[in-house]
N, C-alpha and C positions, 0 to 999 in steps of 0.2 A: 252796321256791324255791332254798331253797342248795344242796339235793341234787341237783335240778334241773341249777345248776350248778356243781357237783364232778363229775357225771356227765359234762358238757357238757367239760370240763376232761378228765377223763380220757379219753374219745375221743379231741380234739384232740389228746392226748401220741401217744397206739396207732397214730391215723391219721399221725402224723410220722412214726415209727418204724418201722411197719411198708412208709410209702412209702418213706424211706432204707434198708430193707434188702431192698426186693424190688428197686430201682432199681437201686441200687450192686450188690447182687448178679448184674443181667443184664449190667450193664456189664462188670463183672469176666470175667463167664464167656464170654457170648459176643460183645459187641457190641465190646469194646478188639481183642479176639482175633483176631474176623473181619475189621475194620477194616484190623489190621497183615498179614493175609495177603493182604488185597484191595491194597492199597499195594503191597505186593513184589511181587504179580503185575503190578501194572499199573508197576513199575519193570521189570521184567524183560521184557515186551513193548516197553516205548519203548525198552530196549537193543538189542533183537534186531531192532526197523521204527521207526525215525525218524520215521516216518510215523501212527503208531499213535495215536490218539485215543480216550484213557481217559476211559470214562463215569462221570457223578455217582455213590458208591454212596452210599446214604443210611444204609450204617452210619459211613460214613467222614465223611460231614457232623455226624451227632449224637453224634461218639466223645467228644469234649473233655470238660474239669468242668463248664466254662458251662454245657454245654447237660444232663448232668447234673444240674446243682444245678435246672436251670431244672424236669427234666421229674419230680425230686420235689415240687417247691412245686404242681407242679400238680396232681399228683395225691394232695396232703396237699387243697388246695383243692377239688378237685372232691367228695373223701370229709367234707369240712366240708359241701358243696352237697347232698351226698345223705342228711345228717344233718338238714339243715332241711328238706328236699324230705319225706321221710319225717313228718317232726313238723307239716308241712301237712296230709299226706293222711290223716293218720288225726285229725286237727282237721275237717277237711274231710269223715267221715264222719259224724263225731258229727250235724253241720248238718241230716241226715237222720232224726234219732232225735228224739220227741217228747218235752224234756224238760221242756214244759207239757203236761198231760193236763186237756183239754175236750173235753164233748161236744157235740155241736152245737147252735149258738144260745147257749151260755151264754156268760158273759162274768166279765169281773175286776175286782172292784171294788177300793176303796182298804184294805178289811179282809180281805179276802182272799191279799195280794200276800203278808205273812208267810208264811202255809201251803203258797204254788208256792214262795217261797223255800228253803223245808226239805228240799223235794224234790232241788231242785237242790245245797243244801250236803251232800244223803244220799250223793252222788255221791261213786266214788273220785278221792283226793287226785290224781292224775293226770289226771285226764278235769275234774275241777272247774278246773285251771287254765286249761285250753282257755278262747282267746276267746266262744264260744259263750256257757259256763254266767255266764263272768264278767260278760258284756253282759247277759243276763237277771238275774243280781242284780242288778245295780247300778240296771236299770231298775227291777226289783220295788222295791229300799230308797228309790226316788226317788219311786217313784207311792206309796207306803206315807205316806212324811213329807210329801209338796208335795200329793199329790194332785191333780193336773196332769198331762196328757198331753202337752202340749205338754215340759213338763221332762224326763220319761221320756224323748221321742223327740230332746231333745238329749244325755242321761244315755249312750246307745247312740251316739251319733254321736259323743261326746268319746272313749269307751269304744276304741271304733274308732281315732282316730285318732291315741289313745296306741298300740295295739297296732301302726300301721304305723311309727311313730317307734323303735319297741324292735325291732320287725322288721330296719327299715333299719339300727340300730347293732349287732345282731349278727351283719350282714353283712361289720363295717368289716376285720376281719381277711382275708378273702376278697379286698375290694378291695386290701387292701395287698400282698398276693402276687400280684393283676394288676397293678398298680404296679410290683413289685418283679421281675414274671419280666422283660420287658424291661429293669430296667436291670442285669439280672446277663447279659443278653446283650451290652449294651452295653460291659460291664467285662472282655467275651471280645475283643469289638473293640478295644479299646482296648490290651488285652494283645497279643491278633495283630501289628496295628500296630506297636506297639511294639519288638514282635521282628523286626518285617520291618525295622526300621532298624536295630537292633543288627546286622543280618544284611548291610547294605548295601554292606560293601563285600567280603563274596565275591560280590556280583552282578555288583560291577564286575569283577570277575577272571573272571567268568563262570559263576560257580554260582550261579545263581537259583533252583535247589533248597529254599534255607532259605525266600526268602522269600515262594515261591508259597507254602510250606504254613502258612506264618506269616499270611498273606494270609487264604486257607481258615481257618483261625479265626476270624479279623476277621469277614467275612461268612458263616460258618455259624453264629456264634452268635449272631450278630442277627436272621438268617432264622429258625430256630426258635425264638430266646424271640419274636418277634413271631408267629407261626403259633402259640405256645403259648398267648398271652395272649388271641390271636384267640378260641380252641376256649374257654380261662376264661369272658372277657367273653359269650359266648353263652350256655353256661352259667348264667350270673349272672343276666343279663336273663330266661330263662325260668324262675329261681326266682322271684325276683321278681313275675314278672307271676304266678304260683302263689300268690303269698302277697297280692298284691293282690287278685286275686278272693276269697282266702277269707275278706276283710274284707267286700268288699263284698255277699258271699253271704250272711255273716252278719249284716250289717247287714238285708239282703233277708229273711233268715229271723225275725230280732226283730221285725220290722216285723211279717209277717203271722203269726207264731206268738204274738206276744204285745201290741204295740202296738194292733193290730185288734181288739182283743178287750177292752179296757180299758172300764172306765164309770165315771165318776166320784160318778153315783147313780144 
């Protein structure tokens, strides 16, 4: 479990890292760059037609830090999402693999349970942490000492519903950078703003230049850290509901690969 995670840990740093320096990198090269040409073209058309109505570009909406900082977290987050999405699906294959072998019509009695458990601790250290193998120990060491079916099939059901509680908490990092993308938009707003009033009174002299584009922060960077947290929170939810089936799939699988099968003489 520690390697487990230090492993888990080292990702998280790689997946930071490598989101700030492919992010910062496009920003740098082309997204500030293109930004500042699409601005002086669209200054130099409203000098030459009055009339001229410059369109949204949407490199010029996402050019700022806010929305920088914003569209690294999220894609530190979504490579945390596809780190657990993964550690599902291949949990989620095992659920297919017989790792009680009966033939049919036999059954498992209460001195039997040790010798399917062997089986299952034969298993590699990685695959043995899997929900799966650990829900069938824990039922085998239950039906083993109690002798009881009915214990067994709470044994699997407790089993489960610690793994959805460990599920949900090593999610909490992920919720906090949906938390977090909107209010680092919010602190774009709050900065824009801010500048549109320091700017206030060349508006009154008649350059309202500073404060339109002081404005445009304000509201572009609340527009994409909310459109960003949008894309997160979906995300999220369909991990989630991934990680909830494969509780209850394996709850499904204990049942008839091993509960069903039980005698107590």
């Amino acid at each position: 479990m520690k390697i487990k995670l230090s492993n888990e840990f080292v990702y998280q740093l790689f997946a930071l890292l490598i989101s700030v320096i492919v992010v910062h990198a496009m920003y740098v090269t082309v997204i500030r760059p293109e930004a500042r040409l699409i601005e002086q073209e669209q200054r130099e058309q409203i000098a030459a037609n009055p009339d001229y109505e410059p369109e949204r570009s949407l490199l010029v909406i996402i050019r700022d830090f806010e929305q920088e900082t914003c569209f690294i977290l999220m894609f530190w987050a979504l490579a945390l999402l596809v780190m657990k999405a993964a550690a599902v699906s291949r949990q989620r294959e095992q659920l297919g693999q017989a790792l009680i072998h009966l033939s049919e019509g036999e059954t498992i009695l209460p001195d039997d349970a040790r010798h399917h458990a062997r089986v299952i601790e034969a298993l590699p250290e990685p695959e043995r942490d899997f929900l799966y193998p650990r829900a069938l120990l824990t039922a085998l060491r239950r039906f083993r000492s109690t002798r009881n079916i009915q214990n067994v099939a709470d044994a699997v059901l407790q089993t489960c519903d610690a793994e959805i509680e460990r599920l949900e908490s090593e999610l909490s990092m992920v919720r906090y950078i949906a938390w977090a993308i909107p209010s680092i938009g919010f602190i774009g707003t709050v900065r824009g703003i801010g500048d549109a009033l320091g700017l206030a009174h060349k508006a009154v002299e008649g350059d309202i230049s500073g404060v339109t584009a002081s404005l445009g922060l304000a509201f572009n960077s609340t527009l994409i850290a909310l459109v960003l947290s949008i894309i997160l929170m979906f995300a999220l939810y369909q991990l989630q509901l991934l990680q909830e089936r494969l509780v209850l799939d394996t709850q499904t699988a204990c049942d008839r690969g091993l509960i069903q099968n039980l005698q107590t003489n």
